[in-house]
C-alpha positions in Angstrom: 29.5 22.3 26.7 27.8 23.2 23.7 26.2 21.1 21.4 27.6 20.0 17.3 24.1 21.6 16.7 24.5 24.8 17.5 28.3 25.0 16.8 26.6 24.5 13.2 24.0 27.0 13.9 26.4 29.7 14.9 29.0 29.0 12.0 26.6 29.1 9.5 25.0 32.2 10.4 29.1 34.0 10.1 29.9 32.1 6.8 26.9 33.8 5.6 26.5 31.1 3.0 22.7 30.4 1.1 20.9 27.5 2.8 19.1 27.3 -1.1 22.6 26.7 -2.5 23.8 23.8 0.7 20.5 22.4 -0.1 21.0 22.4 -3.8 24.5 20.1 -3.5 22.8 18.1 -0.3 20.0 16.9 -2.8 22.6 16.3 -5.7 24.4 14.4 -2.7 21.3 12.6 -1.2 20.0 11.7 -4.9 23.2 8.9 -5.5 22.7 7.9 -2.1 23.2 4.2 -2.0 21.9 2.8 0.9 18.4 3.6 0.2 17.6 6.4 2.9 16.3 8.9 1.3 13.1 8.9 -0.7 10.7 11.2 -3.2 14.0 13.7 -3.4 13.5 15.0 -6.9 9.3 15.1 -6.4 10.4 17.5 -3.5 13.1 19.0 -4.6 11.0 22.1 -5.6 9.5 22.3 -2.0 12.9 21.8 -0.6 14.4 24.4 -2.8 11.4 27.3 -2.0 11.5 27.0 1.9 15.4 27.6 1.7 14.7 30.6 -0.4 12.4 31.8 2.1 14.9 30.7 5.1 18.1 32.8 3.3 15.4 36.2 3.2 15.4 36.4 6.6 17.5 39.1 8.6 20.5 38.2 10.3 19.3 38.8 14.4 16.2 36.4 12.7 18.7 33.9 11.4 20.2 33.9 14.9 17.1 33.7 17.1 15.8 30.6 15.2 18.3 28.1 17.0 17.5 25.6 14.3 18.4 27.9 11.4 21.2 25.9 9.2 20.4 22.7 10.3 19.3 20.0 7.6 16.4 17.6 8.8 15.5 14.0 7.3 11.8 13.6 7.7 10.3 10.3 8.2 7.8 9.6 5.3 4.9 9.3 7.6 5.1 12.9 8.6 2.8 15.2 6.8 4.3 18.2 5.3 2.2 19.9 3.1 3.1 19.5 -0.7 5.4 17.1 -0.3 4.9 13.4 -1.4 3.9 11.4 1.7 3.9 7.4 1.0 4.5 6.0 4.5 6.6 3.4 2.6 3.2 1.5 1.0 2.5 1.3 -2.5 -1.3 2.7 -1.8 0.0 5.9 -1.2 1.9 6.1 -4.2 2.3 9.9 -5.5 0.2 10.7 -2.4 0.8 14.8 -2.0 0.3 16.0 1.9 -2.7 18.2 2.3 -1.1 19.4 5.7 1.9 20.0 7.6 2.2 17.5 10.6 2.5 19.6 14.4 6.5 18.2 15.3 7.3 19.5 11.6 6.1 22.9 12.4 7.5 23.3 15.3 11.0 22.5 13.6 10.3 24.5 10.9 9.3 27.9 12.6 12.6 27.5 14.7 14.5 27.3 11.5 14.7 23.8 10.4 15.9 22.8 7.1 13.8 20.2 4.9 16.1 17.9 3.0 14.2 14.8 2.5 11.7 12.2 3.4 13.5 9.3 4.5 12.8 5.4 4.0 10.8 3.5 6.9 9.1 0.1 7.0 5.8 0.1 5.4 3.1 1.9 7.7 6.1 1.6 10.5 5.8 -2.2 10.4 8.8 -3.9 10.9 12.4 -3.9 12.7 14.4 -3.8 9.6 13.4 -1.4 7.0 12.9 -3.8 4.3 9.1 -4.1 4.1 8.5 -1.2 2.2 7.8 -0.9 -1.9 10.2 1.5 -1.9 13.0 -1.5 -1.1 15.2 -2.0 1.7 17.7 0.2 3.8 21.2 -0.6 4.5 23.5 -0.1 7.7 25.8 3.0 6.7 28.9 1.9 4.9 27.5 -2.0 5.2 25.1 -2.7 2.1 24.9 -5.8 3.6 23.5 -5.4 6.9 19.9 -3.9 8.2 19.8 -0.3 9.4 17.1 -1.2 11.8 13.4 -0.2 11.6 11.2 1.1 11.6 12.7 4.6 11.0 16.3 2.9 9.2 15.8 6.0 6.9 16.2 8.1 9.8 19.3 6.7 11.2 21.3 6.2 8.3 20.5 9.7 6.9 22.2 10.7 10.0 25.0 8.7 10.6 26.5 9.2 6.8 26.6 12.6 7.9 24.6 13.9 5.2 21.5 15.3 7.6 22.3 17.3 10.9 19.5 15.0 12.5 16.4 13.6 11.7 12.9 12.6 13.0 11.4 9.3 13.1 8.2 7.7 15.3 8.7 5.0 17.7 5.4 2.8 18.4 7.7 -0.6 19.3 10.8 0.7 19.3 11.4 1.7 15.5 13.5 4.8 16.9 15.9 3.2 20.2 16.5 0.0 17.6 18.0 1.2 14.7 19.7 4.2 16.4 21.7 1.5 18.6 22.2 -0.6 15.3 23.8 2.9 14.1 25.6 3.9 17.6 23.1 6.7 17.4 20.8 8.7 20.0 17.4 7.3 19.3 15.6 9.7 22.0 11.5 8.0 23.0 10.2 10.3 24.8 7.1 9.2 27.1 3.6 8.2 25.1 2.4 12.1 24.4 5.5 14.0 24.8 5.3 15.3 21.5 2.0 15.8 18.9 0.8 12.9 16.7 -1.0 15.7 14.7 -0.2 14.8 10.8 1.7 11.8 11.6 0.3 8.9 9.6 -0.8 6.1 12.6 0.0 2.5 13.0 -0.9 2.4 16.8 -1.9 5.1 18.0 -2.0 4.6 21.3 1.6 3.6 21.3 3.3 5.7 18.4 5.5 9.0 19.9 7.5 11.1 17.4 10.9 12.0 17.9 14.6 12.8 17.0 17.4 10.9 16.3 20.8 12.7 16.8 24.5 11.9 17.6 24.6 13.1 21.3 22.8 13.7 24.0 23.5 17.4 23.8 21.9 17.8 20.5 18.3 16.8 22.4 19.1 19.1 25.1 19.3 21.7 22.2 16.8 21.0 19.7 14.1 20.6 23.2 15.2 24.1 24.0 15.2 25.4 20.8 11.7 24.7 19.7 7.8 25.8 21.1 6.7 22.7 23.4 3.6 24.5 23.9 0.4 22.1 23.7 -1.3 21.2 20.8 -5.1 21.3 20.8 -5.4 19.1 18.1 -3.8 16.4 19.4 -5.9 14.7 22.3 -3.4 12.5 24.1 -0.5 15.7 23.5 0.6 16.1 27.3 3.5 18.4 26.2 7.0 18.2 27.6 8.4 20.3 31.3 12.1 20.8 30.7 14.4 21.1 33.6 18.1 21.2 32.7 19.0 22.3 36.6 22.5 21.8 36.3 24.5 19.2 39.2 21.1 18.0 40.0 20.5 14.2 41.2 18.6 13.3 38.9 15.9 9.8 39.5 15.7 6.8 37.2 13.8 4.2 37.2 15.1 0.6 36.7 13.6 -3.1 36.3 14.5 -5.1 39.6 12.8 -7.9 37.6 15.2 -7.8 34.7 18.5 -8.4 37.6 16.7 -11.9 37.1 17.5 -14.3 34.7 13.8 -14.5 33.5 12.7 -16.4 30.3 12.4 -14.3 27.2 15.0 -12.0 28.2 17.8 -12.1 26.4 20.8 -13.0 28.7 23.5 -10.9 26.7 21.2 -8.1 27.4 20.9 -8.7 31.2 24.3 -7.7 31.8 24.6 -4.9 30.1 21.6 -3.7 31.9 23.2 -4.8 35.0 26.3 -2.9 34.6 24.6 0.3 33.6 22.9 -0.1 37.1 26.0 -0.3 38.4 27.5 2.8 36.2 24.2 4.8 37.6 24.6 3.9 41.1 26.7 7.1 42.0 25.0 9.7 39.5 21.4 8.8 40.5 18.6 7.9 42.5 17.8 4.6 41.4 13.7 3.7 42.1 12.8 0.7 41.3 9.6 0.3 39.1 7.6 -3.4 39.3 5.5 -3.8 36.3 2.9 -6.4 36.4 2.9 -8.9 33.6 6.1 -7.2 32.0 7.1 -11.0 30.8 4.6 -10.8 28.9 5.2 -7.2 26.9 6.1 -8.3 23.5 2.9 -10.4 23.6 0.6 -7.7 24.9 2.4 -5.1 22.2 1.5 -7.4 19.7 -2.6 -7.9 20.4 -2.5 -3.7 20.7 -1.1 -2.6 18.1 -1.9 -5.3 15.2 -6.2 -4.5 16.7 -5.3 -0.5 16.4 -3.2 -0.9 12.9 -6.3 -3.0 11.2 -8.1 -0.3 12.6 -6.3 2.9 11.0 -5.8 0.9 8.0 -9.6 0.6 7.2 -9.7 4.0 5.9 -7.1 2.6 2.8 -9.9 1.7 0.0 -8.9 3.2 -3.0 -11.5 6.4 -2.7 -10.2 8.9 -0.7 -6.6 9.1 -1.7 -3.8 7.6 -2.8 -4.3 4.8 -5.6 -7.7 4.9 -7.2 -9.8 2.0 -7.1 -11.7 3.7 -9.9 -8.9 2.9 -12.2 -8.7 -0.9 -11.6 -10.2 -3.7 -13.2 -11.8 -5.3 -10.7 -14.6 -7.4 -10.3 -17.9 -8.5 -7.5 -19.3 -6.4 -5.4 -18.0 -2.7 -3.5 -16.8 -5.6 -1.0 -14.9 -7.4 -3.0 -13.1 -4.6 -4.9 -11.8 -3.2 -1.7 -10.4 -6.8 -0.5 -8.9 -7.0 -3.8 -7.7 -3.4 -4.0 -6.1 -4.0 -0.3 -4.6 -7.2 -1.7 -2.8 -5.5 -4.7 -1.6 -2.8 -2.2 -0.6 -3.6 0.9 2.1 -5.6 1.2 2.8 -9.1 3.1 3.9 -7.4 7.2 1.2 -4.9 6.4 -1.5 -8.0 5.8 -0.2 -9.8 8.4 -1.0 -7.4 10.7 -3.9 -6.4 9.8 -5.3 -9.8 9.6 -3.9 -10.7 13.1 -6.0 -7.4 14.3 -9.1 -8.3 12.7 -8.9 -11.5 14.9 
């Protein structure tokens, strides 16, 4: 079978149409967007603009052998890409212009990968509903009433309307898998170091993975072979990713023998659907069952991790280096006092939270 990816790859590449004027209507048609998904559009219009330019010089065989050529991509606004405005949904950042180009982003990019826009996200990826930002909330496509999920709501509902081929978004607590199933999505969450945090703007960072969300399975299996996996050396904790697509193959997956329990703080709704996927698996896989020690207690654990890591990475917000000058405020006391006050002003309420909840 092949992918709705690549069926757009190939047909693109025969209509011989300019990416610059797709992406000339998308933005017209991402600008009245009224669920709130897409953000900074006309600040990187320009960029948007140039790279398709640069996309339409290439030569046809060049145009076919970058598998992403064609393909629009909504980029979650704590990925750097340089010139673009980067806010990570917080006010601090405001006007904020990338210095650099994050490692996932260049990797999409040099297989042909269309910038469209940032999308909307929870403030620093805090959150599970996409309302915590300054930018204001996200809406469920086609339901202004409901949550699209967070953190990455941006990233699902840029998808879903149809207006992005996919998108990527980062996945510390499950900001990706949450709002893609709100969406009937693929959020795909790939192991801790599958893919470079390089130019990603932290919240955890030894929980956050980037990653895609698509409409099918098939569209991971192509945009994993379609791009370099190749390690990156500036990323530490970057394992990199071994494909193996070995058609008919058994594959293995792991399950949760203690989850066939009904144990407290599991949600009981949940139980059976995990039970019947068991069930569904039992004659396409080996089923291994994985025990994990204290797992009862994950969202507790999550929560003393990444709130001590987030006050962490959030110390270097101050109001000197970039973003919002403290320079330019009125504030009084010491350097001490400015910054608390500066943070104050800034940050908003999840962000403090957590950061508070860290510092203890």
């Amino acid at each position: 079978m092949i992918s709705k990816l690549e069926e757009k790859h190939l047909e693109f590449i025969e209509s011989e149409k300019k990416l610059v004027d797709e992406t000339s209507n998308l933005i017209k048609k991402i600008s009245n967007d009224k669920h709130n998904a897409f953000w900074h559009v006309k600040e990187n219009e320009n960029f948007a603009l140039t790279e398709a330019e640069k996309l339409d010089a290439l030569k046809k065989d060049e145009k076919i052998s970058k598998k992403l050529f064609g393909l629009s991509v909504g980029v979650k606004d704590l990925f750097m890409v340089k010139d673009t405005i980067t806010t990570a949904g917080s006010k601090v950042l405001d006007g904020f212009k990338a210095p650099y180009t994050s490692d996932l982003w260049e990797k999409l990019s040099n297989s042909g990968s269309l910038f469209a826009s940032k999308v909307s996200m929870d403030e620093f990826a805090m959150g599970s509903y996409t309302n915590t930002s300054y930018l204001g909330k996200t809406s469920l496509y086609n339901n202004l009433e409901k949550t699209a999920g967070g953190s990455s709501g941006g990233s699902a509902t840029s998808v879903k309307s149809g207006l992005v081929d996919f998108s990527i978004g980062s996945d510390t607590g499950g900001s990706i898998r949450q709002p893609a199933s709100f969406s009937g999505l693929v959020g795909y969450k790939p192991s801790y170091g599958a893919f470079s945090r390089f130019g990603m703007i932290p919240y955890a960072s030894s929980l956050d993975q980037a990653s895609f969300m698509v409409n099918d399975l098939l569209d991971v299996k192509y945009i994993l072979n379609s791009i370099s996996l190749e390690k990156d050396k500036r990323d530490m904790t970057h394992k990199g990713l071994e494909l193996n697509f070995e058609e008919n193959k058994k594959i293995k997956i792991g399950y949760l023998p203690i989850l066939l329990d009904n144990v407290d703080g599991f949600d009981e709704a949940t139980i059976n659907v995990y039970k019947k996927s068991i069930e569904d698996l039992k004659d396409k896989a080996e089923l291994i069952p994985i025990n994990i020690e204290y797992l009862q207690h994950a969202a507790k654990i999550y929560y003393i991790i990444a709130t001590s890591e987030a006050s962490s990475n959030l110390s270097v917000y101050q109001g000197v280096f970039f973003g919002n000058k403290i320079v330019n405020e009125n504030f009084y006391g010491d350097y001490q006092e400015q910054v608390s006050q500066y943070r104050s002003k800034y940050f908003g309420k999840e962000v403090k939270k957590r950061i508070i909840l860290g510092s203890f």
